[in-house]
Structure formats: C-alpha cells, structure tokens
DOMISE-546318 format. One record per residue: residue in one letter; x, y, z of N, C-alpha, C in turn; residue number from 1. Coordinates in steps of 0.001 Angstrom, whole numbers. Layout:
# residues N
type,n.x,n.y,n.z,ca.x,ca.y,ca.z,c.x,c.y,c.z,seq
A,X,Y,Z,X,Y,Z,X,Y,Z,NUM
...
This chain:
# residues 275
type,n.x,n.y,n.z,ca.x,ca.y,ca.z,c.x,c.y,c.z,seq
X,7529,16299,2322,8641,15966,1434,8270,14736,605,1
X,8132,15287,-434,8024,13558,-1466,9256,12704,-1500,2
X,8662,11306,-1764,10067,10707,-1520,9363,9544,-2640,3
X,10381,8408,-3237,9640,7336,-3571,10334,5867,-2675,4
X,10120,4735,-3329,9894,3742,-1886,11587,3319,-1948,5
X,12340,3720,-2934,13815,3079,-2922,14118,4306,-1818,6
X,13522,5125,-1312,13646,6005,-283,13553,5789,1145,7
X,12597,4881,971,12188,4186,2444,12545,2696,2821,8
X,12380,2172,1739,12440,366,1883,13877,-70,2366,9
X,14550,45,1469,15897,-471,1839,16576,-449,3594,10
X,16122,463,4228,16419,703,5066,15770,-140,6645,11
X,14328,-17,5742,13358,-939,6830,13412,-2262,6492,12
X,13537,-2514,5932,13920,-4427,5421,15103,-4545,6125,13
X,15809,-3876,6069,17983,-4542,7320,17121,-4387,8705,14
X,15992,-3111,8991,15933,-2954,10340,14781,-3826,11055,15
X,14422,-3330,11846,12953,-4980,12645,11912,-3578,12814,16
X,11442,-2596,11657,10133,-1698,11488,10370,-1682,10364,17
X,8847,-1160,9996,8155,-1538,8589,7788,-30,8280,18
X,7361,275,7199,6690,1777,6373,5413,1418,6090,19
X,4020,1912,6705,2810,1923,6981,2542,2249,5068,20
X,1602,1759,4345,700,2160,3470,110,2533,3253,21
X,-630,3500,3456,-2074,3566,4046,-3039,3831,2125,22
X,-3976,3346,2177,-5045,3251,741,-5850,4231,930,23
X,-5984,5820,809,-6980,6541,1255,-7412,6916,-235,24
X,-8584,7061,-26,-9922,7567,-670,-9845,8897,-1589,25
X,-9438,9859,-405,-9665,11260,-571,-9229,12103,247,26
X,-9086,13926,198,-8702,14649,446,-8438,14313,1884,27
X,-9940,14444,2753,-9744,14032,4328,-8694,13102,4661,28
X,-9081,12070,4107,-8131,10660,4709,-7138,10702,4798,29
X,-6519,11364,3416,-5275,11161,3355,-4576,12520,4269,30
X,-5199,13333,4607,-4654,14711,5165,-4699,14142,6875,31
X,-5668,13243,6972,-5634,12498,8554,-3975,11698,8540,32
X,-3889,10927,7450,-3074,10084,7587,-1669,10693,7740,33
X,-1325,12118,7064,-172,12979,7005,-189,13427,8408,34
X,-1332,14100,8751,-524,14558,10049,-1035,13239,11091,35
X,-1296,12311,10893,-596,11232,12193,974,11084,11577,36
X,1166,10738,10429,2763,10451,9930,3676,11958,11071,37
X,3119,13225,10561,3514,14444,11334,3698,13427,12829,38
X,2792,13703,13642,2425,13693,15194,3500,12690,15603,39
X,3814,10915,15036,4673,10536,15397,6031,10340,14540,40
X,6482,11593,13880,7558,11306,13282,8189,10467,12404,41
X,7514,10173,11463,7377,8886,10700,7194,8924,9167,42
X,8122,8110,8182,7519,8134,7204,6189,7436,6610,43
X,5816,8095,5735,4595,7411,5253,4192,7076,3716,44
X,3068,6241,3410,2957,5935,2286,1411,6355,2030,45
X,1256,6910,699,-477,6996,537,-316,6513,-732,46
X,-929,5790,-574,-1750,4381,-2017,-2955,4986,-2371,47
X,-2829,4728,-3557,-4091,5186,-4575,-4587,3570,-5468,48
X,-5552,3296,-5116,-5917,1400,-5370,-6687,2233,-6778,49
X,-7368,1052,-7263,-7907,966,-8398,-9618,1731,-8327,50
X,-9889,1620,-7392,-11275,2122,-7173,-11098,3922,-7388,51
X,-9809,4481,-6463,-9521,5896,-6472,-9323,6236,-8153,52
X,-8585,5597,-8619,-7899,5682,-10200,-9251,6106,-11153,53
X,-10144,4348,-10602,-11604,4578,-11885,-12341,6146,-11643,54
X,-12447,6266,-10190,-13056,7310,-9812,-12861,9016,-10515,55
X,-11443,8809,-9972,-11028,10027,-10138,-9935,10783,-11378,56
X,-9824,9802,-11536,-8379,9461,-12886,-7332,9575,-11918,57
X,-6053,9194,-12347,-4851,9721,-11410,-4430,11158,-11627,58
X,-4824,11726,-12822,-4177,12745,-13041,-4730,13944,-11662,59
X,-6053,13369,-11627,-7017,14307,-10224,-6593,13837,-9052,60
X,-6203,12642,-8736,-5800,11835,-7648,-4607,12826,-7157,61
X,-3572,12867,-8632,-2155,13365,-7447,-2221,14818,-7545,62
X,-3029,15262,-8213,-3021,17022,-7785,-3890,17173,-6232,63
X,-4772,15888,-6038,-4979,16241,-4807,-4260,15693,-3994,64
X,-3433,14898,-4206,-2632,14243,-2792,-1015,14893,-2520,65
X,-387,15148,-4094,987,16229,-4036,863,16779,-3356,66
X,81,17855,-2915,570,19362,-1956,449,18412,-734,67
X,-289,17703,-24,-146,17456,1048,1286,16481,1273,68
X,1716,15766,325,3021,15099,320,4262,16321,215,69
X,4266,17185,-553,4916,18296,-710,5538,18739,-47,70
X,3851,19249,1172,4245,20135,2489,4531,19359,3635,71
X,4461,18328,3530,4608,17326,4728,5989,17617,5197,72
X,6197,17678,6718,7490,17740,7349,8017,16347,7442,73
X,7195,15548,7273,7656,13767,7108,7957,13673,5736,74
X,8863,12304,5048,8675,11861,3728,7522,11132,3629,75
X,6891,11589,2630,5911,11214,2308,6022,10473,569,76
X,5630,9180,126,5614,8407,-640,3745,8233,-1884,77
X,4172,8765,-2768,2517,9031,-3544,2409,7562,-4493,78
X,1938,6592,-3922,1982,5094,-4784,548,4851,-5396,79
X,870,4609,-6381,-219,4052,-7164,-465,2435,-6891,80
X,-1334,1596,-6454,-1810,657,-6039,-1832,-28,-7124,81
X,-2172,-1661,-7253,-2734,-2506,-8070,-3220,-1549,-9197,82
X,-2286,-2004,-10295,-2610,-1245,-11951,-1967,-2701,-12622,83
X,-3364,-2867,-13297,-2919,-3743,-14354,-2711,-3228,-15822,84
X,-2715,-2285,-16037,-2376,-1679,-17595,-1669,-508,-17224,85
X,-157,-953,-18354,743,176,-18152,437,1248,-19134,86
X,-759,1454,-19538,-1067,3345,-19985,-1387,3684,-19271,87
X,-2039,3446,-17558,-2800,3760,-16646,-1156,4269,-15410,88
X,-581,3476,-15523,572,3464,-14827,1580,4666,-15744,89
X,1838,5297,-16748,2729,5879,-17515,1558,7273,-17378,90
X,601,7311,-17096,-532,8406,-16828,-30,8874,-15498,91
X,16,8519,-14680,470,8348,-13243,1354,8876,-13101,92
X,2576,8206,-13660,4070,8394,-13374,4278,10284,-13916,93
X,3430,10604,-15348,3609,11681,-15302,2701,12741,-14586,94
X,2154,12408,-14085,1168,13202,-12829,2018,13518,-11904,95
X,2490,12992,-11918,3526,13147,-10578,3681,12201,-9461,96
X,3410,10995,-9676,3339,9977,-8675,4433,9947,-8494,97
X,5469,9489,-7352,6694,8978,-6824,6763,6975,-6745,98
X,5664,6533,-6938,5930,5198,-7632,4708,4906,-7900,99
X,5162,3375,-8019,3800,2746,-8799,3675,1605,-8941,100
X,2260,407,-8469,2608,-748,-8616,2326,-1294,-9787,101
X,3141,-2155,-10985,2233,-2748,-11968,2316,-4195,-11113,102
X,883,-4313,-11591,536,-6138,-11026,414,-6976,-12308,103
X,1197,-7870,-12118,1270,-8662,-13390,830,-10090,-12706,104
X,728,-9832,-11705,669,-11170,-10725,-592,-12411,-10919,105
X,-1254,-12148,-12272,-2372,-12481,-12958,-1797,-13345,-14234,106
X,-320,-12910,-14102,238,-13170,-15509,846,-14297,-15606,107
X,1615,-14911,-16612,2773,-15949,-16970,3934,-15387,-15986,108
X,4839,-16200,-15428,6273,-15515,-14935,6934,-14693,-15630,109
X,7017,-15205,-17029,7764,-14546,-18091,7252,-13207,-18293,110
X,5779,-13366,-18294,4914,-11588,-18756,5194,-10738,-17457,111
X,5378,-11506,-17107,5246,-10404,-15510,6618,-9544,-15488,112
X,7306,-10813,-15663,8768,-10570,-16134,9090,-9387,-16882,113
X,8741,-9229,-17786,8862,-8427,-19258,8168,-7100,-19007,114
X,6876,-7461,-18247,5775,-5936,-18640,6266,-4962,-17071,115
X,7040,-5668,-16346,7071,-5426,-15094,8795,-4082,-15179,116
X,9635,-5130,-16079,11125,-4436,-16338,10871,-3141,-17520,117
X,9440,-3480,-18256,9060,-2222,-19187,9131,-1069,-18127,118
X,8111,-1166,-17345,7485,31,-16145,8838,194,-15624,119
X,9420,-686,-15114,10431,70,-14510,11512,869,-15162,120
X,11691,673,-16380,12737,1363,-16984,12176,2819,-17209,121
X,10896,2893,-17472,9860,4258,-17509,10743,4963,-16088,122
X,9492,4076,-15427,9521,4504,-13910,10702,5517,-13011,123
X,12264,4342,-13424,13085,4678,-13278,13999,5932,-13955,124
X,13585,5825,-14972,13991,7101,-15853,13147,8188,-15437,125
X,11799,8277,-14483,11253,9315,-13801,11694,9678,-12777,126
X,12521,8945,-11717,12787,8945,-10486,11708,8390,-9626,127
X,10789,7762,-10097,9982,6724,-9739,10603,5563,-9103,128
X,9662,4644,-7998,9800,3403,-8167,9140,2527,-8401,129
X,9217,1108,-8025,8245,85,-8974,8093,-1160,-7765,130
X,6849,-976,-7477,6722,-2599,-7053,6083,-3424,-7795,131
X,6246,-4752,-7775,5905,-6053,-8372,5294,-6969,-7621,132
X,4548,-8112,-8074,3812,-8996,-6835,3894,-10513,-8054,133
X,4459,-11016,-7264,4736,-12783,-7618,3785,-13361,-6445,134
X,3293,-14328,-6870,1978,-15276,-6408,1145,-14512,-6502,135
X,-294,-14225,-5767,-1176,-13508,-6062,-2077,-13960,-4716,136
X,-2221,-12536,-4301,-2768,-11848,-2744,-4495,-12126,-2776,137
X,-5181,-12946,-2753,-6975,-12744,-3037,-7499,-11818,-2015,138
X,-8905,-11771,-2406,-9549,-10923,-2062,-11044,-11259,-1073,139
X,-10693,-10809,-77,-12194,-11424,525,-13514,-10661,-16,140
X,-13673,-9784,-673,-15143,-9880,-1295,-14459,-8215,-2111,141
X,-14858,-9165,-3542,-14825,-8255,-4772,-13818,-8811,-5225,142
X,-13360,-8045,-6324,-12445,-8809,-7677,-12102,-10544,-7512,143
X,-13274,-10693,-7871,-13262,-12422,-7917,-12549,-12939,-8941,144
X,-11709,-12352,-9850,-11414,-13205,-10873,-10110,-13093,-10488,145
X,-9278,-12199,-8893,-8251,-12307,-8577,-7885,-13779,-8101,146
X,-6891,-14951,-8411,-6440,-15614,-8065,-5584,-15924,-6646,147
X,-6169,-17081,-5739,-4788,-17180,-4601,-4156,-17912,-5224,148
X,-2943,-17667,-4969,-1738,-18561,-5553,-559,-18010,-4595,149
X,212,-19154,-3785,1166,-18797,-2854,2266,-18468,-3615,150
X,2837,-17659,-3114,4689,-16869,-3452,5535,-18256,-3549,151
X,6260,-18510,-4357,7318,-19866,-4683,8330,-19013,-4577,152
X,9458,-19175,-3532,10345,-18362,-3798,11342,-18398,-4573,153
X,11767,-19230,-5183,12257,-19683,-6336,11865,-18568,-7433,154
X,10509,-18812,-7749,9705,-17611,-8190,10636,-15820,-8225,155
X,9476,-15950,-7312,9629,-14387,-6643,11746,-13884,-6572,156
X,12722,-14806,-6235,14122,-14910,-6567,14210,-14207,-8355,157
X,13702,-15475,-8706,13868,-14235,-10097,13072,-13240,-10374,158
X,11958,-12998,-10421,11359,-12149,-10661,12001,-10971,-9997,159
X,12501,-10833,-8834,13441,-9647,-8199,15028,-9109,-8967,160
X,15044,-10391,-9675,16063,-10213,-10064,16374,-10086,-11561,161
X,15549,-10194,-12511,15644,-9743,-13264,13933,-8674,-14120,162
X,13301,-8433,-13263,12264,-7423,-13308,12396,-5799,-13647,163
X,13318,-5792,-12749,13966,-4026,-12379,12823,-3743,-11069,164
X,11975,-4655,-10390,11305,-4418,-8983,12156,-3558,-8339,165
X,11690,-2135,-7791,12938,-1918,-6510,12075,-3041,-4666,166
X,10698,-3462,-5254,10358,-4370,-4037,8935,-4948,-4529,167
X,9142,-6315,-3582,8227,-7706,-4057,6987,-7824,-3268,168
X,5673,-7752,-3543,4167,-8261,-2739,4772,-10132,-2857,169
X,4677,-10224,-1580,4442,-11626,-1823,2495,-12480,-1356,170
X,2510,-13497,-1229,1356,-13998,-849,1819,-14869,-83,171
X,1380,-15103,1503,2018,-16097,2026,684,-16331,3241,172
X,-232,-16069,2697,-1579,-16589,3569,-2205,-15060,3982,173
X,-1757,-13968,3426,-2491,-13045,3735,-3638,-12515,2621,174
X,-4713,-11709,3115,-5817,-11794,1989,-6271,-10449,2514,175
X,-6489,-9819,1044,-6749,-8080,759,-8762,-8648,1643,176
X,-8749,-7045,2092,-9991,-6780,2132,-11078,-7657,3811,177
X,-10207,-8147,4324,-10706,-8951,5809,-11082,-7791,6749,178
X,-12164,-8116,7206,-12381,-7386,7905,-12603,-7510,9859,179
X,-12013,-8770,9910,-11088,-9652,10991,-9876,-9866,10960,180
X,-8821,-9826,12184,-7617,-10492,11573,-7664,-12146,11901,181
X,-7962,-12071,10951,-8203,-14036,10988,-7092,-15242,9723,182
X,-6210,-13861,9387,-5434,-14659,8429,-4126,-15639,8841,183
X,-4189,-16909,8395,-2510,-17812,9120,-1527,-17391,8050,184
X,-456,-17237,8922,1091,-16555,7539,1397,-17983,7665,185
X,1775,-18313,6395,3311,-19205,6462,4558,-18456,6349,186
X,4570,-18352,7800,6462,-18270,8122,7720,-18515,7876,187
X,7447,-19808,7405,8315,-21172,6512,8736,-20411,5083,188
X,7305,-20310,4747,7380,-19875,3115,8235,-18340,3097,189
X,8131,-17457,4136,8154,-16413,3863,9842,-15978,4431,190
X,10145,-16918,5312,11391,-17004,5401,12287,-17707,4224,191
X,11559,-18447,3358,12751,-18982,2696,12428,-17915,1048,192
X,11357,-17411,1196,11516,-16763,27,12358,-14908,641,193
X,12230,-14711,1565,13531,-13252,2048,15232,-14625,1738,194
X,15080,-15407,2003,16282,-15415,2259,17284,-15794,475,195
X,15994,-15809,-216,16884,-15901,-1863,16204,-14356,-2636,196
X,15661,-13490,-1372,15568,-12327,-2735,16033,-11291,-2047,197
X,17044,-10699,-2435,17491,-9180,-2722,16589,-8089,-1725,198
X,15647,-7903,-2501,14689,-6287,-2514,14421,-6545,-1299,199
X,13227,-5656,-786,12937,-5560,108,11182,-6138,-64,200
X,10501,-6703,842,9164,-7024,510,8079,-6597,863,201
X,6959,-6732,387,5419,-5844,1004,4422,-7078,929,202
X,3745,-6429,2208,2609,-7627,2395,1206,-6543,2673,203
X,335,-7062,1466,-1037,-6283,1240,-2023,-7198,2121,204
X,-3047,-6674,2867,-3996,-7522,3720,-3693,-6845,4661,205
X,-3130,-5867,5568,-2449,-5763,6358,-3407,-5743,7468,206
X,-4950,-5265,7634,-6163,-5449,8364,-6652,-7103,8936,207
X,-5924,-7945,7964,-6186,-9386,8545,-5286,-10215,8939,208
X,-4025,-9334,9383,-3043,-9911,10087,-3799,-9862,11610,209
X,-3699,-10109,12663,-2962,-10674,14085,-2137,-9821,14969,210
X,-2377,-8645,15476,-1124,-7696,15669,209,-8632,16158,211
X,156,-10104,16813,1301,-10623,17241,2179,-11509,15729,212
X,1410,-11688,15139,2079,-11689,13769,3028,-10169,13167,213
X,2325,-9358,13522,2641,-8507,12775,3681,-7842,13311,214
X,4077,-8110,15028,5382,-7991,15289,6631,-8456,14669,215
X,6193,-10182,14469,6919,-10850,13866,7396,-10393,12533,216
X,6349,-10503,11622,6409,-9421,10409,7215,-8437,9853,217
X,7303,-8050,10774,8047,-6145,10757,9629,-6279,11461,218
X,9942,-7437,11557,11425,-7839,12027,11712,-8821,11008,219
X,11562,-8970,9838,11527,-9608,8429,12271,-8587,7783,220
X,12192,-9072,6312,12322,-8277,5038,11406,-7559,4776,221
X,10041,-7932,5236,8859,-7324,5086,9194,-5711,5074,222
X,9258,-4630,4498,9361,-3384,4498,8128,-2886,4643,223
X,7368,-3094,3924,5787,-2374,3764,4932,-2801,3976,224
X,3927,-2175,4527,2328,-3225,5043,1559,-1985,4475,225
X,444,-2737,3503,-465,-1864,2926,-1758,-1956,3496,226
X,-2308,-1157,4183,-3047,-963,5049,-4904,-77,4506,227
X,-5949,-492,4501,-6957,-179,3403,-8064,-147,4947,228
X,-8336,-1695,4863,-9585,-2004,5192,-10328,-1346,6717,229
X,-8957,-1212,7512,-9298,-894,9224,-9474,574,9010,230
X,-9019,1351,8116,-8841,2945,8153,-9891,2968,7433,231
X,-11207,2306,6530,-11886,2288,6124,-13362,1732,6789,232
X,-12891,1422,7823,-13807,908,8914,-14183,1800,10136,233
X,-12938,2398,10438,-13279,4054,11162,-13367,4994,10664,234
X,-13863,5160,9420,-14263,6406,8507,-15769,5992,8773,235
X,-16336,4558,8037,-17549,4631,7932,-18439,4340,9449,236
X,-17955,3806,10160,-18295,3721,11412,-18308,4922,12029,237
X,-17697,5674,12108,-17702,7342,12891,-18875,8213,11692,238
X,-18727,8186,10276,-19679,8838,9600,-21412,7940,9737,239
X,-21298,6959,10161,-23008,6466,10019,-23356,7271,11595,240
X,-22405,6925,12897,-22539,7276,14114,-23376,8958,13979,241
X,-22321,9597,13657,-22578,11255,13486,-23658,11735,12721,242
X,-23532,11091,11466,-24834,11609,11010,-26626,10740,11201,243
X,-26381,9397,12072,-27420,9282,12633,-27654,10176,13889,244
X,-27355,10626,14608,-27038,11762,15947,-27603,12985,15067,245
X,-26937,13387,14181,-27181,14487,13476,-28165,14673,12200,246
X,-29899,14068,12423,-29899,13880,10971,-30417,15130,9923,247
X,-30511,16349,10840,-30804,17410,10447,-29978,18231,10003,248
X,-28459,17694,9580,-27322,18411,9186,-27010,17834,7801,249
X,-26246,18356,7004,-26146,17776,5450,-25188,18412,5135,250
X,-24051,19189,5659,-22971,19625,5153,-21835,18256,5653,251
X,-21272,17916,3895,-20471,16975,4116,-19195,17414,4956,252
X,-18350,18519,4834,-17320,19142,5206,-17302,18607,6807,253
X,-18733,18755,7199,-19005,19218,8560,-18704,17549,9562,254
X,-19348,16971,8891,-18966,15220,9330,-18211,14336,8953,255
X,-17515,15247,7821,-16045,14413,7602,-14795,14936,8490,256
X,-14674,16610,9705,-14404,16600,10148,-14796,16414,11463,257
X,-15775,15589,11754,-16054,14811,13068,-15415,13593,13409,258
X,-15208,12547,11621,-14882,11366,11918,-13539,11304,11601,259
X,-12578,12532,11088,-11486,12412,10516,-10337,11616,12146,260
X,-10751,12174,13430,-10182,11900,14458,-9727,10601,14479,261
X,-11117,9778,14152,-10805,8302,14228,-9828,7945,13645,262
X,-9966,8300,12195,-8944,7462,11165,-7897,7881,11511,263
X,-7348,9240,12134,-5959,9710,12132,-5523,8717,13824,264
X,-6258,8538,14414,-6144,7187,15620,-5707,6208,15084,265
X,-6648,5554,13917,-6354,4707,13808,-4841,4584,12834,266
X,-4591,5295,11995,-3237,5324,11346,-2108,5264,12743,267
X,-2786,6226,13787,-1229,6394,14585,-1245,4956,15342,268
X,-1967,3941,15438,-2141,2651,15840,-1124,1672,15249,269
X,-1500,2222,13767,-784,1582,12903,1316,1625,13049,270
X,1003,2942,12790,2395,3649,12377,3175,2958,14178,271
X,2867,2975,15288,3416,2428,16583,3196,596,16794,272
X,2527,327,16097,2716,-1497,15727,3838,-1614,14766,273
X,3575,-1294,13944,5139,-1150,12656,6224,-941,13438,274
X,6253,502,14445,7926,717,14633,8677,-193,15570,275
C-alpha cells in the first residue's frame, strides 16, 4: 500500500516509536526491506538518496520500487532523499513518488524558506509530502562541501511554520554515513527545539546513533530515522564473504540472493529498536 509520510508521522511523533527509513540501492534491497516491513507488521519507508537518482534517474528508480510499495500488505512510503534542485524533485513527484525531500539546508533561512513552501505547494497539490532540514546533518566521508551546523530551534520553529514542511531533519550531533555508533546527541538542543515546533521530526545518521540513545530518541518527536549505512554494511559484507567462497560463480542474481538474508535481519533489527 503506498502511503506518503503525513501518513505515518503524525502519529509516531504523539507516540514513544519511530518509522524506519531505510536508503536502498536497488531492486534486492529494497524487496528485503518490504518483506521484513511484511514479517513484523510495520510501516515502512524506502529512500532514494542522491547517488540512486544520479544513477538511475528517478523516473527508473520508482518504476522499480512502486510495484513493490503497491503490493506491499504494509504501508509503504516511496521518498526521495536529499535533492537539492527542484526540477529533480518535480521529476520525481511525477514518477510517482509519495514524497520528497528538498534540502535547502545549504541555504539562507529565507531561501530555504521560499524554495522549500515552492515544493510543497507542488508536492501537496500531488498528494505528496515534503520534508525539510534546518541546520545541516555532515557527512563522515564524501560530500565535503556539506556543512555541520547545529538545528537553532528558534530556527527550525519557523521554518516549520511557515515552509509548508509536513516534517523537519534536524542536526543535533548526529552525522550521515558513520560507520560506528560513536555519535553524542544534544538532548538539550533537541528537546527545546520539539518543544517550539509543530511537525513531526527526522534524524538522518541513524547507523551512528548508540542503540540506548536511540531508545531515548524514538520516545521524542523524532518520527523518522533514516537508516543507509548498517543495511549497506550487510549487503557488502555478506557479498565479498560469498563470492570469495564462491569464486567460480558469476551470476549476480545468484549472490544477491545469498546476502539478501542479512540485510532483511538487519532491517528487522531496525524496525524492533524503533517500536
């Protein structure tokens, strides 16, 4: 069942569980990640980041990820990840995405402001939704010209509020792309910025949280945890394993369903820390 995130969020922000993200690649991953969503009853999210987009265009992205959102007996959520240009995002939306993030979070308050309430009025007139990101989330290795800059909630207050966001990325010590959980939250910060905004919020990094943070976390406003790096770590770890064991085999089909087990483990890891 497709759904978009004013579908899911609202509900998990009042409650103390969160809606899993998951950033998959491709056909496999994301078909692992549906039926763990299946197995424990759960909604889910599949993110399409910027790497899937360059790759594949979106228009190829959601003809391959729709039918499996479609047929899903769970709601299933088709998000477009970090897009900094809204022709890339208005490409999307008519593909058939169910939302979409524009990141302006690079920008002036005001631009973010402006280019952010554009998308959403699109968006919204699709039955789309829209997330937004005030401060700016860095990156432990790649897009270096991404900025850290902590969430001001002051900030992020307006930007929720006059954006058309249906929900806010904040930055509050977490960092995309860790491949430890070695990240410190400010708690402080992140409590006083839920307690002047509205929406509901998402925290990207979700691999370099702490699982005892992330209890904490998920009994917040926090609605969404976007989840990349760990489901990307038991893909390639189970595919080097198998096909060193195997090096006389060369059908890809054949060892992407050897290692698909892992990742759908590791999603259902995920999806039972969240609830």
């Amino acid at each position: 069942m497709l759904v978009n995130l004013k579908d899911l969020l609202p509900e998990a922000a009042a409650s103390d569980y969160a809606v899993p993200c998951f950033n998959v690649f491709g056909y496999e991953d994301a078909r692992a990640v549906v039926e763990a969503a299946e197995e424990v009853n759960k909604p889910v999210i599949l993110a399409c980041n910027k790497d899937v987009a360059d790759f594949y265009g979106v228009e190829t992205a959601a003809a391959m990820f729709l039918t499996l959102a479609k047929n899903s007996t769970v709601p299933v959520c088709l998000h477009l990840d970090h897009t900094y240009e809204e022709e890339i995002v208005y490409r999307a939306l008519k593909a058939g995405f169910s939302s979409v993030m524009f990141d302006g979070s690079q920008l002036s308050l005001e631009e973010n402001i402006a280019r952010t309430r554009a998308v959403a009025e699109v968006a919204h007139a699709m039955g789309a939704s829209v997330e937004g990101e005030i401060g700016s989330v860095p990156y432990d290795e790649g897009r270096d010209h991404i900025k850290s800059i902590y969430t001001e909630a002051e900030e992020a207050a307006r930007f929720a509020k006059e954006s058309g966001a249906d929900c806010v990325a904040v930055s509050v010590g977490n960092v995309h792309r860790l491949t430890e959980p070695t990240c410190t939250i400010d708690f402080g910060r992140l409590d006083k910025i839920a307690s002047m905004v509205d929406v509901p919020l998402v925290i990207h990094g979700t691999s370099g949280i702490r699982n005892e943070d992330m209890e904490v976390l998920k009994r917040t406003r926090v609605s969404k945890f976007n989840i990349g790096t760990c489901l990307r770590q038991a893909l390639g770890h189970g595919l080097r394993d198998f096909m060193n064991e195997e090096p006389e085999k060369f059908d890809r089909i054949y060892f992407m369903k050897k290692a698909m087990p892992a990742v759908k483990e590791e999603a259902i890891r995920n999806f039972k820390l969240l609830s």
